[in-house]
C-alpha positions as CSV (number, residue, x, y, z in Angstrom):
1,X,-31.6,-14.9,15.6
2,X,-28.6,-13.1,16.9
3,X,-29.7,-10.4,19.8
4,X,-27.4,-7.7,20.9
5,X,-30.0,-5.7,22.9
6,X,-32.4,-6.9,25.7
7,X,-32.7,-6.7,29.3
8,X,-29.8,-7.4,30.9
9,X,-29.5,-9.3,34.4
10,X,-29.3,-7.5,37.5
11,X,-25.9,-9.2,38.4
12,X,-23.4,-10.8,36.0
13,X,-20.3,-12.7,37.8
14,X,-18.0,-11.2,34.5
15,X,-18.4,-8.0,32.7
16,X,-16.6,-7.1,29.8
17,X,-16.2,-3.6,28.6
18,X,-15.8,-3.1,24.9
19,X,-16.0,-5.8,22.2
20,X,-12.5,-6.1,20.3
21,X,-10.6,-9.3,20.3
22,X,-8.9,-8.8,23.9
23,X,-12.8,-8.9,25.3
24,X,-14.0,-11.7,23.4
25,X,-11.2,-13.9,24.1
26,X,-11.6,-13.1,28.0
27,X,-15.3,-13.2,27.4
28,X,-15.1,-16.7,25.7
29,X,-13.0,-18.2,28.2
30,X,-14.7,-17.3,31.3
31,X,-18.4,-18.0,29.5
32,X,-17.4,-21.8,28.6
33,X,-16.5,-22.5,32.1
34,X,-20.0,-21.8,33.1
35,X,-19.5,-18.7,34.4
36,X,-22.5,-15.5,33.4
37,X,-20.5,-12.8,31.1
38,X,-22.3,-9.9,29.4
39,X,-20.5,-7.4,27.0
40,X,-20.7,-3.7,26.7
41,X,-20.1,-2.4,23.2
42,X,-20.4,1.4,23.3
43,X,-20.5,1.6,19.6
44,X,-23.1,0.3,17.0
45,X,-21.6,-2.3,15.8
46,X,-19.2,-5.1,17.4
47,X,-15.5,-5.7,17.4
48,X,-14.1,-2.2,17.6
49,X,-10.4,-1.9,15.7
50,X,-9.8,-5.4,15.8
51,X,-12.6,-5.9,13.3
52,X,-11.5,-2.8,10.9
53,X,-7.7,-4.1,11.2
54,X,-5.7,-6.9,9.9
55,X,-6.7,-9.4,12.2
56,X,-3.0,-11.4,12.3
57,X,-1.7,-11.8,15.5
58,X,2.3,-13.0,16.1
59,X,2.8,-15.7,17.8
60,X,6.0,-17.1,18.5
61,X,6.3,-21.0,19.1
62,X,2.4,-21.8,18.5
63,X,1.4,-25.5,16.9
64,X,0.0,-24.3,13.7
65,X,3.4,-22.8,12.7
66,X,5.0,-25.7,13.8
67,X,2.1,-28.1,11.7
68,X,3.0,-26.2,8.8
69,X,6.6,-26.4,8.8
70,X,8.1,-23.3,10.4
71,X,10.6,-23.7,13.0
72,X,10.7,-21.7,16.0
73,X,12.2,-22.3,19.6
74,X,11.1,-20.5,22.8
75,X,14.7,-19.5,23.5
76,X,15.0,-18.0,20.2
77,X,11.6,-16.6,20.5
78,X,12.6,-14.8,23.8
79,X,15.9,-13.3,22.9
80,X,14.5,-11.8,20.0
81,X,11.9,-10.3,22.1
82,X,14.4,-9.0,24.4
83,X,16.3,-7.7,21.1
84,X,13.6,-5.9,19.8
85,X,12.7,-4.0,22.6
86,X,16.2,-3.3,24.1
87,X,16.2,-4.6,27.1
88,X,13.1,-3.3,28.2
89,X,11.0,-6.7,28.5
90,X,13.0,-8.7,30.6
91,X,13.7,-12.4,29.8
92,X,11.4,-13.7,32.4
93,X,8.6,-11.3,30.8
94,X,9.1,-12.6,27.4
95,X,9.3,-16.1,28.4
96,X,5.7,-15.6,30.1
97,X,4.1,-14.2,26.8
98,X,6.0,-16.8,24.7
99,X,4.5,-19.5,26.7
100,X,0.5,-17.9,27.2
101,X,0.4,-16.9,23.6
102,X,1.1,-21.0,22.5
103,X,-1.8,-21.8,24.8
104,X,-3.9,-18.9,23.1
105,X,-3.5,-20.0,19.7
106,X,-4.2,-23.7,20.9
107,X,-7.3,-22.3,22.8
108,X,-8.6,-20.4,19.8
109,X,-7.5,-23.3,17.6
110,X,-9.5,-26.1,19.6
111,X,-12.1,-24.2,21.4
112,X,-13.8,-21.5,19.0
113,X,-14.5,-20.8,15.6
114,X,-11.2,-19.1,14.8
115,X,-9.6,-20.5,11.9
116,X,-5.9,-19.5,11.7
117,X,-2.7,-20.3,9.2
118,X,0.5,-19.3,9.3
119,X,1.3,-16.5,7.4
120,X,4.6,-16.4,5.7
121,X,6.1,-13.0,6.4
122,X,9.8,-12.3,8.1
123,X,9.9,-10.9,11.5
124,X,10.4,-7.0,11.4
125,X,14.0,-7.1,12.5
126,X,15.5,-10.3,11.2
127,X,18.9,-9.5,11.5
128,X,18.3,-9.4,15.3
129,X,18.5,-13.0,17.4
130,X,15.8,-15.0,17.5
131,X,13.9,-14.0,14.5
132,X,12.0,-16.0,12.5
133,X,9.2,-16.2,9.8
134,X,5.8,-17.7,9.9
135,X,5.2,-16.7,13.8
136,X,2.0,-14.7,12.3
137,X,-1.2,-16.1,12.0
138,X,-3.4,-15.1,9.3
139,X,-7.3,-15.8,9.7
140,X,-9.0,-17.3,7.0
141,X,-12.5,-16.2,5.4
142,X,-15.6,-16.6,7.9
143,X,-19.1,-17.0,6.6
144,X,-20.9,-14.6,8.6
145,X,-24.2,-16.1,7.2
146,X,-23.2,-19.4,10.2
147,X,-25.6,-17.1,12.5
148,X,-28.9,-15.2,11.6
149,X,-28.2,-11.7,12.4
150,X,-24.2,-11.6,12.7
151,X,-23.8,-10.2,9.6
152,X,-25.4,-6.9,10.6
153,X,-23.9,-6.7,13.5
154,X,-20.0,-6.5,13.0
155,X,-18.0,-3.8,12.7
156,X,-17.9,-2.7,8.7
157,X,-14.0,-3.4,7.5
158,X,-12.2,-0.2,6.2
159,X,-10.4,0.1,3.8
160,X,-9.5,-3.3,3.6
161,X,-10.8,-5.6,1.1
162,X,-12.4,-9.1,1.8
163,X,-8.6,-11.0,1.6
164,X,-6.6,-12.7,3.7
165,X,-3.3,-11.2,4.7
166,X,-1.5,-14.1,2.7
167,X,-4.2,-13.2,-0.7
168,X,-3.1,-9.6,-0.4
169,X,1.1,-10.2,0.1
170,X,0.5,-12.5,-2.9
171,X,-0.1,-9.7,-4.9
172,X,2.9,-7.6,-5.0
173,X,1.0,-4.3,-5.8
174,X,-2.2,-5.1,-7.5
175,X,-5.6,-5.1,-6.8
176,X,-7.3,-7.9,-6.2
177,X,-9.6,-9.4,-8.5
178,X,-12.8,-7.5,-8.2
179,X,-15.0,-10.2,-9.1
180,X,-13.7,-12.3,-5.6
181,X,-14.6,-9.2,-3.6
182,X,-18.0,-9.0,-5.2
183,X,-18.7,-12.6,-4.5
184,X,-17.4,-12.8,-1.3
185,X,-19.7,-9.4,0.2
186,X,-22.4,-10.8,-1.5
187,X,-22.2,-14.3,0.3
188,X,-21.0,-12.1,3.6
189,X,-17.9,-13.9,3.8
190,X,-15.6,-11.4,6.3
191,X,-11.7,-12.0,6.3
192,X,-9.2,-10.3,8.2
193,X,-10.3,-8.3,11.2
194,X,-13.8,-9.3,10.4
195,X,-13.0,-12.9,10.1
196,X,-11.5,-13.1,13.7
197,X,-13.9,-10.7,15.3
198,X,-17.1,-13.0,13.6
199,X,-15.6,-16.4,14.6
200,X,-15.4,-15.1,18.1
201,X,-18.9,-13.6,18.7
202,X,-20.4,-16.8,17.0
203,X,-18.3,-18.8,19.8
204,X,-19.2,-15.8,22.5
205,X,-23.1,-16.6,21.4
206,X,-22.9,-20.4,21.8
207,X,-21.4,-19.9,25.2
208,X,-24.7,-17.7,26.4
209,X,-22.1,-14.3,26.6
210,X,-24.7,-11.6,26.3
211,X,-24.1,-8.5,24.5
212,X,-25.0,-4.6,24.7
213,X,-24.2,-2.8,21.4
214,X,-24.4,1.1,22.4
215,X,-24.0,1.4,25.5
216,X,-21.1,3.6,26.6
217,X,-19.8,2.8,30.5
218,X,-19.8,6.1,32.5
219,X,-17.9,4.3,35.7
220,X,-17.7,1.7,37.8
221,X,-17.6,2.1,41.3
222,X,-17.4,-0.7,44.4
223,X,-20.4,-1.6,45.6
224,X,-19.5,-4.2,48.3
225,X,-16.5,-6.5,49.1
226,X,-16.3,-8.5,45.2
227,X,-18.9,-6.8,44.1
228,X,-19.0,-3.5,41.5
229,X,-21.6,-1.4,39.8
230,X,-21.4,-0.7,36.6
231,X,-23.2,2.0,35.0
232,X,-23.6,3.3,31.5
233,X,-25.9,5.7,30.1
234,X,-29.3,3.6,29.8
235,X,-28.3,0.2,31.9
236,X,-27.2,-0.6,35.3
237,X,-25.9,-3.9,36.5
238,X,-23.7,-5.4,39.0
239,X,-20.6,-7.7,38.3
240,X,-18.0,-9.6,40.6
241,X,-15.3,-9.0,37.7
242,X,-15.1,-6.5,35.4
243,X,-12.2,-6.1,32.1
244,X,-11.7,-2.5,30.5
245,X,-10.6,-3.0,26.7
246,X,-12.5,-0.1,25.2
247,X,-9.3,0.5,23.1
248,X,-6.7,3.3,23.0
249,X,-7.5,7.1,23.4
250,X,-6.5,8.0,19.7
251,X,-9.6,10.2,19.2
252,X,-9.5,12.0,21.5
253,X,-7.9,15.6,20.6
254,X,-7.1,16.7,24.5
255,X,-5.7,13.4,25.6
256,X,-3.6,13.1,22.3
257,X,-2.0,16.8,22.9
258,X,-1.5,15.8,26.1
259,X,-0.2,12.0,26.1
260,X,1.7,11.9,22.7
261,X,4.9,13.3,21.1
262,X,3.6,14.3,17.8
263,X,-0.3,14.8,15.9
264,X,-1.2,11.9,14.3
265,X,-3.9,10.4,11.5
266,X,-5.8,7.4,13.4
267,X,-7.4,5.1,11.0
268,X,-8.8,2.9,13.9
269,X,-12.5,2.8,15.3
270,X,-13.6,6.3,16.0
271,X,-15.0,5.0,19.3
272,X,-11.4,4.9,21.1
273,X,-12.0,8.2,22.9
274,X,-10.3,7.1,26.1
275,X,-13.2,5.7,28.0
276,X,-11.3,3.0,30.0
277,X,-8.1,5.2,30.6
278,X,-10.7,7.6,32.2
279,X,-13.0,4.9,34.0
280,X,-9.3,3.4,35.7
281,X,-7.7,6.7,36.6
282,X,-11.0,7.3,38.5
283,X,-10.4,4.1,40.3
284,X,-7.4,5.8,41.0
285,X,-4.9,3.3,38.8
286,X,-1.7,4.1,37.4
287,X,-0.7,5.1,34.2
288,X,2.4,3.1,32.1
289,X,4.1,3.8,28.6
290,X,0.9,6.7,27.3
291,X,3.1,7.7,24.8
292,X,3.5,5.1,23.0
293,X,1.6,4.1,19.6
294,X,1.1,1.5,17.6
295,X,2.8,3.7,14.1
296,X,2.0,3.5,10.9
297,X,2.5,6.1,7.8
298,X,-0.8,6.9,6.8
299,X,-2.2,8.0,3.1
300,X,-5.3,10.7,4.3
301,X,-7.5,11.9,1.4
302,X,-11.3,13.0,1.6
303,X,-12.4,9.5,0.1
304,X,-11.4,8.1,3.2
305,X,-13.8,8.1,5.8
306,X,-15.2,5.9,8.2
307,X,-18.0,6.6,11.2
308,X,-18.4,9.7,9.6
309,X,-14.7,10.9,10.5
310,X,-11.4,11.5,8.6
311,X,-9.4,8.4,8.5
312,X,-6.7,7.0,6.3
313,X,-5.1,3.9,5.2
314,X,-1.9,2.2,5.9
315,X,0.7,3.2,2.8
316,X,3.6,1.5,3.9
317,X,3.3,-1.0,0.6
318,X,3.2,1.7,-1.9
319,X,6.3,3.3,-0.1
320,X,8.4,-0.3,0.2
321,X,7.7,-1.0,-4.0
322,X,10.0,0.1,-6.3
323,X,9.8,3.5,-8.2
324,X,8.6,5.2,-5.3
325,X,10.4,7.6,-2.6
326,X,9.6,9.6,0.6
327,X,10.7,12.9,1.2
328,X,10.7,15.6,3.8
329,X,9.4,19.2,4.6
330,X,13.4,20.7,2.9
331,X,12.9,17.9,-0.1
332,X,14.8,15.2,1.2
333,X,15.0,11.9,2.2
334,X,15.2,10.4,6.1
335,X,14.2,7.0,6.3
336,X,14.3,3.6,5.0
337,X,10.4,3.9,3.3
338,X,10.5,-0.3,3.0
339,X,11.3,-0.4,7.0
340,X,8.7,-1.7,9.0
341,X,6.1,0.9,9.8
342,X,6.1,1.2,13.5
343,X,9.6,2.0,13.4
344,X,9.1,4.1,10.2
345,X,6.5,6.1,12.3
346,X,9.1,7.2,14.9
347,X,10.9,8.7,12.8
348,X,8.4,11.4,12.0
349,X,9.0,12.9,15.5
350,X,12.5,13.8,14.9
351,X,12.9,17.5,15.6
352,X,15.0,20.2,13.2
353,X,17.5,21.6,15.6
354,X,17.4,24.6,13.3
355,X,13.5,25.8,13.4
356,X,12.3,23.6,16.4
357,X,9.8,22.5,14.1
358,X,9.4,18.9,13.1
359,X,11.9,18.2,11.0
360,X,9.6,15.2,8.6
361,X,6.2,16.7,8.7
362,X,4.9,17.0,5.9
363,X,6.0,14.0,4.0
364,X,5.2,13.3,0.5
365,X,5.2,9.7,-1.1
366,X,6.5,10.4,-5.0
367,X,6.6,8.2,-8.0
368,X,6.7,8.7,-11.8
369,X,3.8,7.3,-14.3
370,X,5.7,3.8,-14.5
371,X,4.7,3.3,-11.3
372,X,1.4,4.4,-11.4
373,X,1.1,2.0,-14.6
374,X,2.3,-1.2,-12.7
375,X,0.8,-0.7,-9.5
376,X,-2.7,-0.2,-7.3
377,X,-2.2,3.0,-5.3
378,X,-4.8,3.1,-2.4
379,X,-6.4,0.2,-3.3
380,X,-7.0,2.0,-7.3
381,X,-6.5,-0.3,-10.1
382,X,-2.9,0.1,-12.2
383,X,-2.7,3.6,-14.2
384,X,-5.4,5.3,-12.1
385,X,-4.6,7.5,-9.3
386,X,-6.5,8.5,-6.5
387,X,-8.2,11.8,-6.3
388,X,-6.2,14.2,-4.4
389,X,-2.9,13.0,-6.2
390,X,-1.0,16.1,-6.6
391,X,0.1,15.4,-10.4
392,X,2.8,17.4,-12.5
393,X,5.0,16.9,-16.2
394,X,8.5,17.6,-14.6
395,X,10.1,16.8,-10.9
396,X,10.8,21.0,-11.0
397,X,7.2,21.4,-11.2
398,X,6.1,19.2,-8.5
399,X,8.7,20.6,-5.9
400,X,6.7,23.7,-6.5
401,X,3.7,22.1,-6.3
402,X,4.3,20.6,-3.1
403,X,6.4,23.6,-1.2
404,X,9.8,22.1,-1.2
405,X,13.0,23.3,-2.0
406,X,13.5,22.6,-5.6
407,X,17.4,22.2,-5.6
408,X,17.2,19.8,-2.6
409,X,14.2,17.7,-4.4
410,X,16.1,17.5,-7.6
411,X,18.9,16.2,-5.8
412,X,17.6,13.6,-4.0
413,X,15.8,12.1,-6.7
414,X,19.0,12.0,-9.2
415,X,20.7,10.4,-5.9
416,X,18.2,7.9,-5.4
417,X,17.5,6.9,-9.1
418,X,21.9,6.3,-9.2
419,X,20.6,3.8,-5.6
420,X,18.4,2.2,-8.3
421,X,20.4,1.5,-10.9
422,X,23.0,0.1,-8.8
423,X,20.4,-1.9,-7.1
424,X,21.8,-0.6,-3.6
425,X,20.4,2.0,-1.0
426,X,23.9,3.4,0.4
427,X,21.9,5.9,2.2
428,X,19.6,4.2,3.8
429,X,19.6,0.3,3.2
430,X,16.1,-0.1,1.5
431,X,16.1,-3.4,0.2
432,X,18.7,-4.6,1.9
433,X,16.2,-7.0,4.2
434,X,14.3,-9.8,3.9
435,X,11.6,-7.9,6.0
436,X,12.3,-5.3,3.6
437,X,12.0,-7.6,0.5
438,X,8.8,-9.1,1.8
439,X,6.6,-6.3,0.4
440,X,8.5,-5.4,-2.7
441,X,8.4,-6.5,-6.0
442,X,10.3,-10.0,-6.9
443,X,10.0,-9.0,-10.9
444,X,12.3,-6.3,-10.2
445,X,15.6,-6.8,-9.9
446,X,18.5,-6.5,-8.5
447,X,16.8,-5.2,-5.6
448,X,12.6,-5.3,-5.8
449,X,12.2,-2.4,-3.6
450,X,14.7,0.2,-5.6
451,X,13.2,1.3,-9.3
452,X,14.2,4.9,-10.8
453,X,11.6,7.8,-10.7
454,X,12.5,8.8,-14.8
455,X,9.3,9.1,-16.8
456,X,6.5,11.6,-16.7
457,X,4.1,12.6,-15.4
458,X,5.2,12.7,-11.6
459,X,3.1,11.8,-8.4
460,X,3.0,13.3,-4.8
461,X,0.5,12.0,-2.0
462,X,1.0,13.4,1.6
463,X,2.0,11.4,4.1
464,X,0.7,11.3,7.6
465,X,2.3,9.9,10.9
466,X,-0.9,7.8,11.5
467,X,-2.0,4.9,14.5
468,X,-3.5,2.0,14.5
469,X,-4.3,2.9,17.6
470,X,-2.4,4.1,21.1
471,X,-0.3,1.2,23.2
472,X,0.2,2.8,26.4
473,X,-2.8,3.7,28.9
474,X,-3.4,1.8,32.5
475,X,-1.0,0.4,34.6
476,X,-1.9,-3.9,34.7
477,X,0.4,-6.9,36.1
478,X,1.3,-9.9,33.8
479,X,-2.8,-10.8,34.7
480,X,-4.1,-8.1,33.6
481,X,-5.0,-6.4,36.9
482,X,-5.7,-3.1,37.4
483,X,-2.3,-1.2,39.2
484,X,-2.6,1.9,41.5
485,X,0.2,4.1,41.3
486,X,1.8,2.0,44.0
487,X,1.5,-1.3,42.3
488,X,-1.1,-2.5,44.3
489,X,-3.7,-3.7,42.6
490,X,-7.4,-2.6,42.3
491,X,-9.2,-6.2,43.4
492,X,-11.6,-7.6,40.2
493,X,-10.8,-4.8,37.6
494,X,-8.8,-5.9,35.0
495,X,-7.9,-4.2,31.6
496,X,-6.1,-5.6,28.1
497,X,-5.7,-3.7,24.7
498,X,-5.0,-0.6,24.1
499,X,-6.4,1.4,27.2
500,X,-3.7,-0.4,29.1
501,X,-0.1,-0.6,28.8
502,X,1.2,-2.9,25.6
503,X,3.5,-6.2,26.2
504,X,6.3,-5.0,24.2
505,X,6.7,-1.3,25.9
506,X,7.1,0.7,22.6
507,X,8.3,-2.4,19.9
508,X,7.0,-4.0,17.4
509,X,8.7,-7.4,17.0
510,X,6.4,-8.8,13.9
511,X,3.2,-8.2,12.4
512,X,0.2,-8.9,14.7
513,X,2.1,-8.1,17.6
514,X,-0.7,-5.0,18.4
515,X,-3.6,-8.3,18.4
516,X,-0.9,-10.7,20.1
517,X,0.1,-8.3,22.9
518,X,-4.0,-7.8,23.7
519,X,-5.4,-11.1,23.5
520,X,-2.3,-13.1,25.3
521,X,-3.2,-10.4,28.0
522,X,-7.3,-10.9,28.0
523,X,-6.5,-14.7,28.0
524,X,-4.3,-14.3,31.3
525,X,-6.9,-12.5,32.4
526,X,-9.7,-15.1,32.0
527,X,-7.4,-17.0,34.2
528,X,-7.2,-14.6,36.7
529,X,-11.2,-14.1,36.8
530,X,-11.6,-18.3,36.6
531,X,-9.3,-18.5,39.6
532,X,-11.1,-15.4,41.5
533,X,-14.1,-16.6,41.1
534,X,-13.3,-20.3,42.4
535,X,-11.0,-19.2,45.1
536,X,-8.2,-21.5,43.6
537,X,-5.0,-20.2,42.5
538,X,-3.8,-18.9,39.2
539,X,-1.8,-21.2,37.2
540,X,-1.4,-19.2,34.0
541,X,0.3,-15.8,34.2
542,X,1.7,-13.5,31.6
């Protein structure tokens, strides 16, 4: 019987806050070399937004690429890192994550229940040195029912239903087959998110890690020389180590209007309230990159909830097939809709040098009734749209509808259904990319993410600037330790995830790169804690 709740040791030598991927790996690691660990979930339920995500994580040079037949070099790997993020992660920085996140996969691979597979998508910026496809690794389904209990205590998924990554790209724009869902929630098989987050709290339980589902850390303070108290709002306990991933601050409305650029639609765990940014700036640690967020472009309606708040879900594939367009607050287009949707996300903080207003906010995703016909719009079957889809019989009548200027509106779709016909987006470039391609539809040619807008009725959903959650928080070193604002560092507090400061600054080099900057980081600093507690020296940075 699986136990999350007990009475917890006066003195752990390894405490991990929160009880996402980053904590489990560190937990994992540090429990299997014999070594006490108890975890401190402050929600419900375990896994946080790594178990309501997608659960891929990139991965540039790992084996199980290479066993499957994808090519990849650690040169190539590190230039395109340095590409993607302009210069901003040095060389020697991206050689360190290339070379930690091989010996992650290998260490999920051959010492827990993680079962990963390539996953065939392009990098997001394959026309920059370096990229690659295949460096994202997909987990596959995970029978929850392996341990009495764990079922009913994971984090729910979203809005996500129980596929892999590679069974959803498979489907170009339709829903999945409804009777595989059924069957697979009735045997409590979990994929994505769920699947990694369940094979790692089965491995976590074999390895004696103890957990502690609600019970939110108030503050650690030092106690003794290696020693710290940790204290929550029912339990106290002692610990020689302790790791802060609790996750970004994304729900929290006075650190978003004071950290980031523009409002934004979270569709993560409603627990990431900031707790470990607080808990280390109390310790008096530095801050790094707070602006920066993991983007996405978010579809919001009052269906979608989860914990009892307003969330979203992620709409960059109806915006990347073809029939579809995104246009601004003055009726016109401004991005590349097929991009990929970090980068898409900036783009909503542009400012009109006119108003001072933001110059993309509100967006509105439109398509005709051929679309709607051919393809599952938030997760509905073909032909049915959601409920909150602003619907009208002309284009004129929907401009109104949606408070833009009509003669702009008109324009732009006339423009982009010429783009269509010619198969090329001179504007923008949609479809021009493999990334780009990746999502579309291959039936549609001569460009599957390009199709005209022509036949009635016409669509409009409002699009948000959304998160999967905040990438900038707490200043760490490539271990993972905890930074004053002088770079010294705060001896045995670590953090990893999104209350700390992300890999890659503010990229986004591939899908999974949210999961691969946090877990490379918790697995360095397992290696960190291993060597702190033995007195030896560290022989695995990032």
């Amino acid at each position: 019987m699986f136990l999350t709740t007990g009475n917890p040791q006066e003195q752990y030598d390894f405490v991990v806050v929160g009880s996402g991927a980053a904590g489990l790996v560190a937990a994992v690691r540090v429990a299997q070399a014999g070594y006490s660990v108890a975890v401190l979930e402050k929600a419900a339920k375990l896994g946080g937004t790594s178990a309501a995500g997608g659960g891929v994580v990139w991965a540039p040079t790992n084996h199980l690429m290479k066993a499957h037949g994808y090519e990849d070099t650690r040169d190539n790997a590190v230039s395109y890192i340095s590409a993607t993020t302009n210069g901003q992660v040095s060389h020697e920085d991206a050689g360190a994550f290339v070379d930690v996140v091989a010996q992650l996969v290998r260490f999920l691979d051959e010492d827990t229940h993680v079962d990963y597979l390539p996953l065939g998508r392009p990098d997001y910026h394959m026309h920059m040195t370096g990229a690659a496809r295949g460096r994202g690794l997909d987990p596959q389904p995970f029978d929850t029912g392996r341990l009495k209990g764990l079922t009913n205590v994971l984090r729910q998924p979203t809005y996500f239903p129980l596929i892999t990554m590679s069974e959803r790209d498979a489907l170009h724009g339709a829903a999945p087959d409804p009777e595989l869902l059924d069957a697979r929630a009735e045997e409590g098989i979990r994929t994505m998110g769920g699947s990694l987050i369940g094979a790692l709290v089965l491995t976590a339980h074999e390895t004696g890690v103890e957990f502690f589902t609600e019970t939110p850390v108030l503050g650690i303070e030092s106690v003794g020389p290696s020693m710290w108290q940790v204290q929550t709002d029912r339990i106290s306990l002692q610990s020689r180590q302790v790791l802060l991933s609790t996750g970004g601050f994304e729900w929290d409305e006075q650190l978003r209007q004071s950290l980031l650029k523009y409002p934004i639609q979270p569709i993560s765990a409603p627990s990431n309230e900031g707790d470990g940014l607080r808990i280390g700036l109390k310790l008096g640690a530095g801050l790094a990159w707070t602006s920066a967020v993991w983007g996405v472009p978010v579809i919001s309606l009052s269906e979608h909830t989860y914990d009892g708040r307003q969330v979203g879900r992620m709409g960059n594939v109806e915006l990347t097939l073809p029939g579809s367009v995104m246009v601004n607050r003055r009726g016109k287009r401004f991005v590349n809709e097929a991009m990929n949707y970090h980068d898409l996300n900036k783009v909503f903080a542009s400012i009109d040098p006119h108003d001072q207003q933001l110059q993309n906010l509100p967006a509105w995703l439109i398509f005709d009734d051929e679309y709607l016909s051919r393809y599952s719009v938030c997760g509905k079957p073909a032909g049915q749209a959601p409920q909150g889809t602003i619907k009208a019989n002309s284009l004129a009548e929907l401009a109104e509808l949606i408070d833009v200027p009509k003669a702009a509106f008109l324009e732009t779709i006339e423009r982009f259904n010429r783009f269509a016909r010619e198969g090329v987006d001179v504007d923008f470039g949609r479809g021009d990319r493999p990334q780009d391609r990746h999502l579309g539809d291959p039936q549609q040619q001569p460009n599957p993410c390009l199709g005209e807008l022509k036949r009635g009725p016409f669509y409009a959903l409002r699009i948000h600037a959304g998160v999967l959650g905040t990438a900038g928080g707490l200043k760490v070193d490539r271990n993972g330790r905890l930074l004053q604002h002088d770079g010294q560092p705060i001896a045995g507090v670590y953090a990893a995830g999104n209350c700390s400061e992300t890999v890659f600054k503010d990229a986004y080099p591939g899908g999974g790169a949210t999961l691969a900057s946090a877990m490379t980081r918790a697995y360095s600093v397992a290696g960190q804690v291993l060597a702190d507690l033995s007195h030896t020296t560290v022989s695995v940075e990032l």
